[in-house]
MMTF fields as JSON, N, C-alpha, C and O atoms, coordinates in Angstrom:
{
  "mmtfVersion": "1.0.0",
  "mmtfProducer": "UNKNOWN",
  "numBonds": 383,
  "numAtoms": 384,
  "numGroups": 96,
  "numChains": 1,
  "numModels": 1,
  "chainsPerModel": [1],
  "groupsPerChain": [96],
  "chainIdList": ["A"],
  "bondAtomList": [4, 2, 8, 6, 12, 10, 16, 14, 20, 18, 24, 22, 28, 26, 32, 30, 36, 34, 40, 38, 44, 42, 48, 46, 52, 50, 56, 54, 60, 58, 64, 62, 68, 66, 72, 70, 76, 74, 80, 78, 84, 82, 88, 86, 92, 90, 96, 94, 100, 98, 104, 102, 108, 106, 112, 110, 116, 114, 120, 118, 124, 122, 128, 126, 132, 130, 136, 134, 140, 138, 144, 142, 148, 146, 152, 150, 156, 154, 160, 158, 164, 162, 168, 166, 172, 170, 176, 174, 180, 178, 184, 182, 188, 186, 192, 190, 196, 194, 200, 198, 204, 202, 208, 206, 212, 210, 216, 214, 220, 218, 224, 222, 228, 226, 232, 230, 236, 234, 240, 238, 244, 242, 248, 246, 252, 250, 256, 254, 260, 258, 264, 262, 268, 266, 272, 270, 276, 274, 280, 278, 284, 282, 288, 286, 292, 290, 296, 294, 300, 298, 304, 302, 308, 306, 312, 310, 316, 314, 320, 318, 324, 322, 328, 326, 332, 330, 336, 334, 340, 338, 344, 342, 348, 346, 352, 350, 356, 354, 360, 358, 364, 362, 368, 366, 372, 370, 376, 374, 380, 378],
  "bondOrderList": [1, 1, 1, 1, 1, 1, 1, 1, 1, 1, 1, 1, 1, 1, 1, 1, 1, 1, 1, 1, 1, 1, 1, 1, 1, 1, 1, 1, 1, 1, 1, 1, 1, 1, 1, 1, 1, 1, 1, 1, 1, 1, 1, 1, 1, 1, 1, 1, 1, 1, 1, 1, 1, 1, 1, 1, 1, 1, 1, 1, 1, 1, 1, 1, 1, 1, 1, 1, 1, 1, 1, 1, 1, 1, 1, 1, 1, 1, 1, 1, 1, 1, 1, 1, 1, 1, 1, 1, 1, 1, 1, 1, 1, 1, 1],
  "groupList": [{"groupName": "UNK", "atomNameList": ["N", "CA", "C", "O"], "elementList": ["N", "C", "C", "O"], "formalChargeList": [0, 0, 0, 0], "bondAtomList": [1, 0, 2, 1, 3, 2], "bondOrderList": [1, 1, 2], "singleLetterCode": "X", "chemCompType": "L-PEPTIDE LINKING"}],
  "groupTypeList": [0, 0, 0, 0, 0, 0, 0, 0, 0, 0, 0, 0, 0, 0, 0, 0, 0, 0, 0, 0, 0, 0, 0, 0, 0, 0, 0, 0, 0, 0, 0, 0, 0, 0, 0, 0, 0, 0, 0, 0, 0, 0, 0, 0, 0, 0, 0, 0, 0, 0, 0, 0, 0, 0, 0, 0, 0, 0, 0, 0, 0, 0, 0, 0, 0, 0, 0, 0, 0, 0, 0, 0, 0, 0, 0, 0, 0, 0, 0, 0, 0, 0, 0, 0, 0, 0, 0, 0, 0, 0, 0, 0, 0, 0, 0, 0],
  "groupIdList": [1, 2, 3, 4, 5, 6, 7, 8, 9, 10, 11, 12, 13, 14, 15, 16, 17, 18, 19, 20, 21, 22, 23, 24, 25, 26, 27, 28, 29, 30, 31, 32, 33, 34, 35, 36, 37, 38, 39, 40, 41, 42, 43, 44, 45, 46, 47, 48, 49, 50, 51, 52, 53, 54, 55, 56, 57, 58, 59, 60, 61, 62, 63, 64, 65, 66, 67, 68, 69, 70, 71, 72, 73, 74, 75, 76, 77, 78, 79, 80, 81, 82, 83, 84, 85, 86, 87, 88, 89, 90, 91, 92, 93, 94, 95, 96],
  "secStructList": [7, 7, 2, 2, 2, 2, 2, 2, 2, 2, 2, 2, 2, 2, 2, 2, 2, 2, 2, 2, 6, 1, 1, 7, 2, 2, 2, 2, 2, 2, 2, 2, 2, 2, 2, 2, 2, 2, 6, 6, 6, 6, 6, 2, 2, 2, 2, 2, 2, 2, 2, 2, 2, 2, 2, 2, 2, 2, 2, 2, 7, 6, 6, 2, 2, 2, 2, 2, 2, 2, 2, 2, 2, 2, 2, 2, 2, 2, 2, 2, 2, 2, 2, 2, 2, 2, 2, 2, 2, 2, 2, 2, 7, 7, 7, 7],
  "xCoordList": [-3.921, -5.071, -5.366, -4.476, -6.759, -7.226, -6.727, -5.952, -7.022, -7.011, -8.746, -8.97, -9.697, -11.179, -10.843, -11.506, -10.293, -9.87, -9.414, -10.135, -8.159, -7.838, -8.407, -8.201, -9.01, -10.026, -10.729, -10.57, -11.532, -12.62, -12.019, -12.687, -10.783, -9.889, -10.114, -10.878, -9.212, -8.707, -10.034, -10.233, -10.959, -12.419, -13.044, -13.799, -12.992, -13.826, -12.717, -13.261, -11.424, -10.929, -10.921, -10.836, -11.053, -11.464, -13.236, -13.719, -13.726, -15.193, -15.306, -15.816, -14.743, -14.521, -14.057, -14.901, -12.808, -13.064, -14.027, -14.084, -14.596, -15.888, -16.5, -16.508, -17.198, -17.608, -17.359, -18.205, -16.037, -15.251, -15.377, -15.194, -15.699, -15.867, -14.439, -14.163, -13.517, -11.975, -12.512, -12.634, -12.977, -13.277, -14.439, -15.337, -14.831, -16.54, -16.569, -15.753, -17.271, -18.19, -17.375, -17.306, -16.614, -15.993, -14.753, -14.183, -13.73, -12.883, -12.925, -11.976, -13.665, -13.841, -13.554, -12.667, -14.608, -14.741, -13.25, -12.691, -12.488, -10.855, -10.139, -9.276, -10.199, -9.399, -9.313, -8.294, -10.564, -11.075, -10.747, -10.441, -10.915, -10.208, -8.922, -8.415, -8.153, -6.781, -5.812, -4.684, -6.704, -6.39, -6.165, -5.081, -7.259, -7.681, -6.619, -5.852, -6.621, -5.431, -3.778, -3.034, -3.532, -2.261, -2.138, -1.162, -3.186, -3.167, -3.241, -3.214, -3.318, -3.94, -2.395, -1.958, -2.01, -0.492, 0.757, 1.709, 1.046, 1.788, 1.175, 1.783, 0.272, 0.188, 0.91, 1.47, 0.899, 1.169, 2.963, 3.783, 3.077, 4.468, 4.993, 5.454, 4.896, 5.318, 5.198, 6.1, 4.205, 4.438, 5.231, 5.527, 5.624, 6.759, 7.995, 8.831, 8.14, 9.33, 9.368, 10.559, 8.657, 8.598, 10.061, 11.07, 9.692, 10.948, 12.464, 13.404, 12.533, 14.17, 14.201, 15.187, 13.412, 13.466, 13.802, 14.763, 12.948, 13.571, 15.122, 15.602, 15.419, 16.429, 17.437, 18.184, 17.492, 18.751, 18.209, 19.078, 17.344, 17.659, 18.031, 18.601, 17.878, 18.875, 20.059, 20.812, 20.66, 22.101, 22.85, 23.901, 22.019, 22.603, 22.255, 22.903, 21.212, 20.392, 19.541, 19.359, 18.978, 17.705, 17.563, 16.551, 18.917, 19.298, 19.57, 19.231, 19.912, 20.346, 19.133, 18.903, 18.339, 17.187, 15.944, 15.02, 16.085, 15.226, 15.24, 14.344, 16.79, 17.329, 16.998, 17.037, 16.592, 16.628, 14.928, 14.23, 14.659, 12.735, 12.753, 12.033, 12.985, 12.873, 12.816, 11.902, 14.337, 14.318, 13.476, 12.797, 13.291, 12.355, 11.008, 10.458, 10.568, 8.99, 9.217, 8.168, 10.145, 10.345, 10.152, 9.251, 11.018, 11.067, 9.737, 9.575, 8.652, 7.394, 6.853, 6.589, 6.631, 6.065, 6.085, 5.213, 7.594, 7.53, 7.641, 7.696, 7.676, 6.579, 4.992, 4.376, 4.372, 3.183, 2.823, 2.185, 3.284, 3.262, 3.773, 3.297, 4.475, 4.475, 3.735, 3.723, 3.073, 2.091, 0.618, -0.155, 0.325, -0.68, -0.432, -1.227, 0.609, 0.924, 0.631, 0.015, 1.065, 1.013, -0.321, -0.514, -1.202, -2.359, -3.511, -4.459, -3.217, -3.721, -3.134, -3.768, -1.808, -1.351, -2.565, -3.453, -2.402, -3.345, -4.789, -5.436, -5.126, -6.55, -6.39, -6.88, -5.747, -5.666, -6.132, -6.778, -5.547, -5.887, -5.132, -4.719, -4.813, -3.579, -4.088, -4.905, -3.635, -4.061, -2.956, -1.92, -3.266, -2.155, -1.314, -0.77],
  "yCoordList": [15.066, 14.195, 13.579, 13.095, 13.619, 12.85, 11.707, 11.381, 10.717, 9.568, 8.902, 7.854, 9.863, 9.214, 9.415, 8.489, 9.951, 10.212, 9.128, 8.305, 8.869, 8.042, 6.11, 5.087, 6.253, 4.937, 5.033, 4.12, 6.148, 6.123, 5.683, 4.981, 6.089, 5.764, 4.379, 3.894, 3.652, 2.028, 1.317, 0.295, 1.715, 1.021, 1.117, 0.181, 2.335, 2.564, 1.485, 0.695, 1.539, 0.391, -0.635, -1.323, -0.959, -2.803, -2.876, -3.611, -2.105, -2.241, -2.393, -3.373, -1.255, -1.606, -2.929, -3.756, -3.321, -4.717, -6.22, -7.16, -6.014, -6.553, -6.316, -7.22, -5.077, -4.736, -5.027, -5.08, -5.202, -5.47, -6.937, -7.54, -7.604, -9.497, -9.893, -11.079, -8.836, -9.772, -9.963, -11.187, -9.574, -10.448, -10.806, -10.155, -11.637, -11.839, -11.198, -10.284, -11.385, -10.729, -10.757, -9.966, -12.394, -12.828, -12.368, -11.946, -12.242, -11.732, -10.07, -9.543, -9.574, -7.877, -7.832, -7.228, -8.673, -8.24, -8.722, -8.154, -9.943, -9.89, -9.266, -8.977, -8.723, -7.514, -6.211, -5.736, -5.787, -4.815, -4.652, -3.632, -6.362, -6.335, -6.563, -5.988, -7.608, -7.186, -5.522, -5.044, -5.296, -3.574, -2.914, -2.362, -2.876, -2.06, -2.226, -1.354, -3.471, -4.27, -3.788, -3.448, -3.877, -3.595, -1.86, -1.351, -1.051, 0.118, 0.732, 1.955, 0.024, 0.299, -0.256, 0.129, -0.983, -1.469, -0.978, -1.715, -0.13, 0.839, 2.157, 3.112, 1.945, 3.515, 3.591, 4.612, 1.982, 1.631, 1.797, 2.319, 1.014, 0.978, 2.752, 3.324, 3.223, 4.495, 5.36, 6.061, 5.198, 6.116, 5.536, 6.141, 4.196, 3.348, 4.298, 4.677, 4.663, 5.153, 6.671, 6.891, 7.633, 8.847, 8.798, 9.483, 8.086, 8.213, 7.999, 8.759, 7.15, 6.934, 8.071, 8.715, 8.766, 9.63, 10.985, 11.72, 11.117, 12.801, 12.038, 12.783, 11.516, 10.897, 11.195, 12.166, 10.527, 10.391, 12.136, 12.51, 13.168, 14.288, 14.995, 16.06, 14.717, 15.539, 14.943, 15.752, 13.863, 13.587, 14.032, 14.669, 13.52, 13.268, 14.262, 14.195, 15.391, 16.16, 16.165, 14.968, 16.732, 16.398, 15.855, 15.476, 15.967, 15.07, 13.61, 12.855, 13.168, 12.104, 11.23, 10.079, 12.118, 11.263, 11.287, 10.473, 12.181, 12.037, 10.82, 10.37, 10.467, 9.454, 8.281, 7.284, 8.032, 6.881, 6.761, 5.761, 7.957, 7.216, 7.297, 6.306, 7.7, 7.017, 5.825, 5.121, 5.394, 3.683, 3.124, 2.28, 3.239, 2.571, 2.619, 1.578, 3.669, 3.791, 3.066, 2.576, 2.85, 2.16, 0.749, 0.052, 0.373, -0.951, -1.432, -2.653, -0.582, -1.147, -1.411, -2.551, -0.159, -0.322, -1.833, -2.652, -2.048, -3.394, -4.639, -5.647, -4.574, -5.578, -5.542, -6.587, -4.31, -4.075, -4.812, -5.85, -4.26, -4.695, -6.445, -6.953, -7.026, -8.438, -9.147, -10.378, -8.457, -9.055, -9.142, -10.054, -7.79, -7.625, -8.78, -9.7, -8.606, -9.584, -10.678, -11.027, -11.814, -12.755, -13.252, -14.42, -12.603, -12.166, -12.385, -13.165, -11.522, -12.049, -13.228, -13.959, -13.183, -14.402, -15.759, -16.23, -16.003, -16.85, -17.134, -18.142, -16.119, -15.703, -16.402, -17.531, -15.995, -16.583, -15.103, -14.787, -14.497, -12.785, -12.019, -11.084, -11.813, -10.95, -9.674, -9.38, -8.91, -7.397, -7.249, -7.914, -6.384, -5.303, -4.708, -3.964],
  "zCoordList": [-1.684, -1.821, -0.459, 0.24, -0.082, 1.296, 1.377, 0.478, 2.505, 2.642, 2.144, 1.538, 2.62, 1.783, 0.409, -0.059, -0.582, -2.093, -2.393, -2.956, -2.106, -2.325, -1.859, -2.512, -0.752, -0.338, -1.709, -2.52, -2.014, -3.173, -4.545, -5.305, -4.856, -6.001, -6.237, -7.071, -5.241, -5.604, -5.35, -6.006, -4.497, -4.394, -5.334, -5.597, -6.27, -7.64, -8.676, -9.448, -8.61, -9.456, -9.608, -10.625, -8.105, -8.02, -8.591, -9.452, -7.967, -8.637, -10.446, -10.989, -11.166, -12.157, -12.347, -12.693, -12.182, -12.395, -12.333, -13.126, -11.269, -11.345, -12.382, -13.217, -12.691, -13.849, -15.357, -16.249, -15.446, -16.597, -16.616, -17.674, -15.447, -15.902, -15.282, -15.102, -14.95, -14.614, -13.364, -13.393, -12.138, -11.223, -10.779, -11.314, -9.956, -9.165, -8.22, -8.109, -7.47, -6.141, -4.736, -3.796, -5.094, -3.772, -4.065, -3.059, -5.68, -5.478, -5.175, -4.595, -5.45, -5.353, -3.668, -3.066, -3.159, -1.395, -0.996, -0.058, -1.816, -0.781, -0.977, -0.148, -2.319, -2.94, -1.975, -1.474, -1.855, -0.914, 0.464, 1.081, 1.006, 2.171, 2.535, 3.498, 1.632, 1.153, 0.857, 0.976, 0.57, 0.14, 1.247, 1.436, 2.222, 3.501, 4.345, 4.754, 4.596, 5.284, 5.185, 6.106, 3.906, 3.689, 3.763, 4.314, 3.176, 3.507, 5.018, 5.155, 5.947, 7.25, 8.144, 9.228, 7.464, 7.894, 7.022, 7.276, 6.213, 5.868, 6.772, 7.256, 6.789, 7.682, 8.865, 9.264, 9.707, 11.074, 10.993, 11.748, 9.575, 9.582, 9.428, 10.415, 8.546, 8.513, 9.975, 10.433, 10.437, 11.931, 12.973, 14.003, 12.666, 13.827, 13.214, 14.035, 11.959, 11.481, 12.287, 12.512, 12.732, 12.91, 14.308, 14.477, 14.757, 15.951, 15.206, 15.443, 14.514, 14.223, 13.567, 13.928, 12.553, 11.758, 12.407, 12.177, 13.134, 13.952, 14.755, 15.61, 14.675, 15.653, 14.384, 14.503, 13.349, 12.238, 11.867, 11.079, 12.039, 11.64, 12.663, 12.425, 13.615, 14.786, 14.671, 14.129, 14.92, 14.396, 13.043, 12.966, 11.952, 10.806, 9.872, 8.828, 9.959, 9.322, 8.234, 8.016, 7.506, 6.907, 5.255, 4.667, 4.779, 3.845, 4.255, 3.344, 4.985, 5.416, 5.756, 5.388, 6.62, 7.527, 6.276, 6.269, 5.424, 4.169, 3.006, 2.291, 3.158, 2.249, 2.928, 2.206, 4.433, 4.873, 5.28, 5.447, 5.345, 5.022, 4.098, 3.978, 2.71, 1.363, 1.298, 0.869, 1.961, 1.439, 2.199, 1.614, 3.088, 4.241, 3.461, 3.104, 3.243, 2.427, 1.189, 0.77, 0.522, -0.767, -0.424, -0.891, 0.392, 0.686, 1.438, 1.434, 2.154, 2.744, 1.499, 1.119, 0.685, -0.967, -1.132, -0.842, -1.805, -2.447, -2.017, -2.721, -0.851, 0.145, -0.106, -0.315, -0.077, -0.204, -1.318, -1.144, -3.029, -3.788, -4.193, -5.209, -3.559, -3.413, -2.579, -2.6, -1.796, -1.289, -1.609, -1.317, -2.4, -3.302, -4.528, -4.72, -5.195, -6.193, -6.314, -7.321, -5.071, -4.28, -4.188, -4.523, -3.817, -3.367, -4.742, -4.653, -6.035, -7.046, -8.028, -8.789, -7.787, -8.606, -7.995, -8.705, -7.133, -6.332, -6.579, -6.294, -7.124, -7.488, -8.403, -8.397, -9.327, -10.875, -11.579, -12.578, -10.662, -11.138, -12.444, -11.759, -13.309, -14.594, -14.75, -15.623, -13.936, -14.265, -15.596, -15.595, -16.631, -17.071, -16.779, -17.595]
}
Protein backbone atom coordinates (compact mmCIF):
# COMPACT_ATOMS: atom_id res chain seq x y z
CA UNK A 1 0.00 0.00 0.00
CA UNK A 2 1.30 3.69 -0.95
CA UNK A 3 1.99 6.26 1.41
CA UNK A 4 -0.92 8.59 -0.66
CA UNK A 5 -3.35 5.26 0.20
CA UNK A 6 -2.87 5.26 3.15
CA UNK A 7 -2.84 9.50 3.77
CA UNK A 8 -6.35 8.94 1.90
CA UNK A 9 -7.40 6.11 4.44
CA UNK A 10 -7.09 7.90 7.93
CA UNK A 11 -8.13 11.38 6.20
CA UNK A 12 -11.33 9.68 4.86
CA UNK A 13 -11.74 8.37 8.67
CA UNK A 14 -11.34 11.39 10.48
CA UNK A 15 -13.67 13.01 7.93
CA UNK A 16 -16.19 10.47 8.61
CA UNK A 17 -16.17 11.39 11.92
CA UNK A 18 -17.04 14.77 11.39
CA UNK A 19 -19.72 13.46 9.50
CA UNK A 20 -20.95 11.12 12.08
CA UNK A 21 -21.36 14.34 14.64
CA UNK A 22 -18.33 12.77 16.93
CA UNK A 23 -16.25 15.66 15.93
CA UNK A 24 -16.42 19.52 14.58
CA UNK A 25 -14.53 21.33 12.08
CA UNK A 26 -11.76 22.47 14.51
CA UNK A 27 -11.42 19.05 15.92
CA UNK A 28 -11.16 17.30 12.36
CA UNK A 29 -8.35 20.03 11.24
CA UNK A 30 -6.12 18.99 14.72
CA UNK A 31 -6.79 15.56 14.25
CA UNK A 32 -5.49 15.90 10.73
CA UNK A 33 -2.70 17.84 11.75
CA UNK A 34 -1.95 15.78 14.70
CA UNK A 35 -2.00 12.80 12.39
CA UNK A 36 0.43 14.30 9.72
CA UNK A 37 2.71 15.18 12.40
CA UNK A 38 3.10 12.05 14.14
CA UNK A 39 3.11 10.20 10.79
CA UNK A 40 5.90 12.41 9.38
CA UNK A 41 7.91 11.72 12.68
CA UNK A 42 7.75 7.90 12.73
CA UNK A 43 8.91 8.11 9.32
CA UNK A 44 11.96 10.36 10.63
CA UNK A 45 12.28 8.01 13.45
CA UNK A 46 12.40 4.79 11.50
CA UNK A 47 15.10 6.00 8.99
CA UNK A 48 17.42 7.24 12.10
CA UNK A 49 17.06 3.40 12.78
CA UNK A 50 18.51 2.26 9.20
CA UNK A 51 22.17 2.72 10.46
CA UNK A 52 22.15 0.69 13.76
CA UNK A 53 20.16 -1.77 11.80
CA UNK A 54 22.60 -2.72 8.96
CA UNK A 55 25.17 -2.44 11.78
CA UNK A 56 23.40 -5.22 14.31
CA UNK A 57 22.99 -7.27 10.80
CA UNK A 58 26.47 -7.24 9.90
CA UNK A 59 27.47 -8.18 13.43
CA UNK A 60 24.64 -10.06 14.75
CA UNK A 61 22.75 -11.24 11.52
CA UNK A 62 19.38 -10.94 10.23
CA UNK A 63 17.39 -12.60 12.87
CA UNK A 64 18.75 -10.62 15.44
CA UNK A 65 18.77 -7.13 13.71
CA UNK A 66 15.07 -8.08 12.66
CA UNK A 67 14.10 -8.70 16.32
CA UNK A 68 15.52 -5.38 17.30
CA UNK A 69 13.71 -3.15 14.66
CA UNK A 70 10.66 -4.91 15.68
CA UNK A 71 10.91 -3.68 19.09
CA UNK A 72 12.08 -0.42 18.15
CA UNK A 73 9.03 -0.02 15.57
CA UNK A 74 6.76 -1.41 18.33
CA UNK A 75 7.83 0.80 20.84
CA UNK A 76 7.65 4.18 18.32
CA UNK A 77 3.99 2.64 17.68
CA UNK A 78 2.97 2.93 21.24
CA UNK A 79 4.31 6.14 21.78
CA UNK A 80 2.53 7.11 18.65
CA UNK A 81 -0.56 5.67 19.94
CA UNK A 82 -0.25 7.44 23.46
CA UNK A 83 0.22 10.33 22.03
CA UNK A 84 -2.66 10.14 19.69
CA UNK A 85 -4.60 8.95 22.79
CA UNK A 86 -3.47 11.81 24.86
CA UNK A 87 -4.33 13.95 22.17
CA UNK A 88 -8.11 12.89 22.05
CA UNK A 89 -8.60 12.13 25.62
CA UNK A 90 -8.12 15.99 25.80
CA UNK A 91 -10.54 16.66 23.23
CA UNK A 92 -13.09 15.00 25.17
CA UNK A 93 -12.79 12.65 22.18
CA UNK A 94 -14.21 8.40 22.92
CA UNK A 95 -13.59 6.65 19.83
CA UNK A 96 -14.63 2.80 19.99
Amino acid sequence: MSSSTDDRDWIARVEALREQGAINDEEEATLVRHLSERRAGLEQSMAALVPEYRRRLAADGQTAADDWVAAQARGLGEADARATRELLDGMGIALP
